[in-house]
matplotlib code that plots the C-alpha trace (Angstrom):
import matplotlib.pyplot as plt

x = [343.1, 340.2, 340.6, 344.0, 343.2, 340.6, 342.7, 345.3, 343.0, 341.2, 345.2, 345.7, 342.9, 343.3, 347.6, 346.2, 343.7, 346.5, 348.7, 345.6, 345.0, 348.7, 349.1, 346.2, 347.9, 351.6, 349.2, 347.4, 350.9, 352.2, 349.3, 349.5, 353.3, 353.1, 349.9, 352.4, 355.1, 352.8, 352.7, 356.1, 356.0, 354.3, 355.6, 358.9, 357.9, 356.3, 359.6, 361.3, 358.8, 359.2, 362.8, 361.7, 358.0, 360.6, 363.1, 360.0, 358.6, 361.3, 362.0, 358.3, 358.0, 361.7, 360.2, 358.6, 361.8, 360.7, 357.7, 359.8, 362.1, 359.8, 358.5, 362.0, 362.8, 359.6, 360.6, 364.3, 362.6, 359.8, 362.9, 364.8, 361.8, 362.4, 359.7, 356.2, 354.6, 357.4, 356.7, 353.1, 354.1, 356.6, 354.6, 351.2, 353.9, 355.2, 351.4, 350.7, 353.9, 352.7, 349.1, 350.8, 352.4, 349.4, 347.4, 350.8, 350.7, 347.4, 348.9, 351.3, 349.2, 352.2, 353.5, 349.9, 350.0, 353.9, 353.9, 356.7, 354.7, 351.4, 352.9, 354.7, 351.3, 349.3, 352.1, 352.0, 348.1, 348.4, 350.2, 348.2, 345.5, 347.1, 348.8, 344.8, 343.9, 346.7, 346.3, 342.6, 344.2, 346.1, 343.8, 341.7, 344.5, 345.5, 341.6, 341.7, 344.7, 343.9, 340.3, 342.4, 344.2, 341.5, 338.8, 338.5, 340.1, 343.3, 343.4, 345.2, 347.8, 348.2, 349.3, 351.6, 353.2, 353.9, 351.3, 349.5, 347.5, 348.7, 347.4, 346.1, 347.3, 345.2, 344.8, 347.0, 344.3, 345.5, 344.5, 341.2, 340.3, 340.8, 338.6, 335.7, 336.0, 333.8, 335.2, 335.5, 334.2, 334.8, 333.5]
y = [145.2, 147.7, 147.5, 148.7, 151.4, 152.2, 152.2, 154.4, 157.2, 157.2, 157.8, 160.6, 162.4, 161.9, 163.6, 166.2, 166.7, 166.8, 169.1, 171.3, 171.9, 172.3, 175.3, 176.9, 176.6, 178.5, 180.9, 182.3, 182.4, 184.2, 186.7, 187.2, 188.2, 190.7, 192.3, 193.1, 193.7, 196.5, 197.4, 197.8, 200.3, 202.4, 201.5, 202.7, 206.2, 206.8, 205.7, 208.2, 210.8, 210.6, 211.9, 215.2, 215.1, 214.8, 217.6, 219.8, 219.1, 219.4, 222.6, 223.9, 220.8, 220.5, 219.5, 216.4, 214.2, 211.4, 211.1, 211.8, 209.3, 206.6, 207.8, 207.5, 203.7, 202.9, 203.1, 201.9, 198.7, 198.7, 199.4, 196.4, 193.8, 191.1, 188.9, 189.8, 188.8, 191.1, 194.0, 193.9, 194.3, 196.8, 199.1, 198.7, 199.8, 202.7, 203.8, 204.1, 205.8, 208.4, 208.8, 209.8, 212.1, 213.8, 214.1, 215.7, 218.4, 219.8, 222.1, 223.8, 226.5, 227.9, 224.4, 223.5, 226.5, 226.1, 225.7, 222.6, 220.5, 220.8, 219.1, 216.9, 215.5, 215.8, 213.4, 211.2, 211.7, 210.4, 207.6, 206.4, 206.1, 204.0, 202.1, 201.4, 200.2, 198.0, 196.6, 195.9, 193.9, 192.1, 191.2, 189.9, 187.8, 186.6, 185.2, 183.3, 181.8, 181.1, 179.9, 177.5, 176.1, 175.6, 174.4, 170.4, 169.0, 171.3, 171.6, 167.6, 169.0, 172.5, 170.5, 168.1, 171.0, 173.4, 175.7, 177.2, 180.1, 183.3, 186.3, 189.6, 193.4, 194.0, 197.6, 196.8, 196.6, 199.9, 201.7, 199.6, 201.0, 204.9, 204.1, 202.8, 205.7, 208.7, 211.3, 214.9, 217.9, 221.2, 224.4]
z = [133.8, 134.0, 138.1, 137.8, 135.6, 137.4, 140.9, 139.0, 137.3, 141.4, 142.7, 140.3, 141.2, 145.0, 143.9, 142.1, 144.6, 146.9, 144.9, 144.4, 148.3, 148.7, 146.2, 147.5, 150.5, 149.1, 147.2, 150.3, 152.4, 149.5, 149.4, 153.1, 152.6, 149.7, 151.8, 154.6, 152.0, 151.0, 154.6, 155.2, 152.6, 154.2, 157.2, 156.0, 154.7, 158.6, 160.1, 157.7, 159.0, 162.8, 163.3, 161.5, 163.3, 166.4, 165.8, 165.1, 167.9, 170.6, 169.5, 171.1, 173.6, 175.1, 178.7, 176.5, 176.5, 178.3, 175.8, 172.1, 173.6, 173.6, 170.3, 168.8, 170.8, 168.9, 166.1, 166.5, 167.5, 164.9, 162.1, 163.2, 163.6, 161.2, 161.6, 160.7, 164.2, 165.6, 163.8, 163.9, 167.8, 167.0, 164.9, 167.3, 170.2, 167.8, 167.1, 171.1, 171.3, 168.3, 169.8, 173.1, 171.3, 169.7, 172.9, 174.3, 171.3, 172.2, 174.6, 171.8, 169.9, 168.3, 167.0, 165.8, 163.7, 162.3, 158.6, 159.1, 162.1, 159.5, 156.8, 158.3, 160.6, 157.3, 156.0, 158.9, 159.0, 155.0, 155.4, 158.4, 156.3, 153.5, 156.8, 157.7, 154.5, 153.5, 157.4, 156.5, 153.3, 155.5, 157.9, 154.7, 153.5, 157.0, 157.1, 153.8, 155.2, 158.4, 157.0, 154.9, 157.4, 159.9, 157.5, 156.6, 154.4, 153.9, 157.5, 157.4, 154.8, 156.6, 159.7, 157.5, 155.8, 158.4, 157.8, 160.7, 162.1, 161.6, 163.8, 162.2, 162.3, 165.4, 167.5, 170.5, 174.0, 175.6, 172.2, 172.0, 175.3, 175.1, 171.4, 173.7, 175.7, 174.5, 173.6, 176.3, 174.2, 176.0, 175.1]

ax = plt.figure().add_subplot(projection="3d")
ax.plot(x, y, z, "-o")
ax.set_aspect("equal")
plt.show()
């Protein structure tokens, strides 16, 4: 009698155990969600933001066409990502397409000093930084997670329950390059 009992209280710690691992499991897919639910906010108001950053800027830049059309295919693509993997790659594709377009600028005086084209970059240039910030939230959740699913013993129940590596909110590699490259001042 006091085997079985004993063999029973074991078996409901090893479930509970179970259960315990498992919901740590849902609760840091869950966290990883909302973080890029907080992302797509943001993500949002910068999509809202480009078609005006665009009509103000073809008005100075009209032999730019080539270069505010990929800016605007960016984000047509990043806007109908559904998935977060894909629009991690939209939006990194839609930042190399808006960094292009900065560089391009350089070379319009007049537009740099228009009242419109300054608030709308110090808009852009606001939301970019929340966009950093909530990405660096991300990427925090996206480690617990991944920690969790990689790490023994969750790891076993991970793999049973279809919970697997999920990849951060990375700089894309042609952005991570020009970033290693130092900077030209000119005088």
């Amino acid at each position: 009698m006091t085997t079985g009992i004993i063999i029973l209280i074991v078996v409901a710690i090893l479930v509970l155990w179970c259960v315990g691992i498992y919901n740590n499991l849902v609760k840091l897919r869950n966290n990883r969600e909302n973080a890029f639910a907080n992302i797509d906010v943001q993500l949002k108001q910068r999509h809202d933001l480009i078609p005006q950053l665009v009509a103000t800027v073809k008005g100075y830049a009209s032999h730019e066409k080539e270069l505010l059309t990929r800016v605007t295919e960016a984000r047509s693509a990043a806007m109908g990502a559904t998935s977060i993997n894909d629009k991690i790659q939209a939006e990194n594709m839609l930042s190399s397409a808006l960094s292009g377009l900065k560089v391009s600028l350089e070379a319009y005086p007049d537009l740099k000093a228009n009242q419109n084209f300054l608030q709308l970059q110090g808009e852009i240039s606001d939301i970019e930084n929340k966009l950093a910030a909530s990405r660096r939230f991300f990427n925090s959740t996206t480690k617990e997670l991944n920690n969790a699913v990689q790490t023994f013993p969750s790891n076993i129940f991970a793999g049973m329950f279809g919970f697997h590596r999920e990849p951060m909110f990375e700089i894309p590699q042609a952005d991570r390059a020009a970033m290693d490259k130092a900077p030209e001042i000119n005088f």
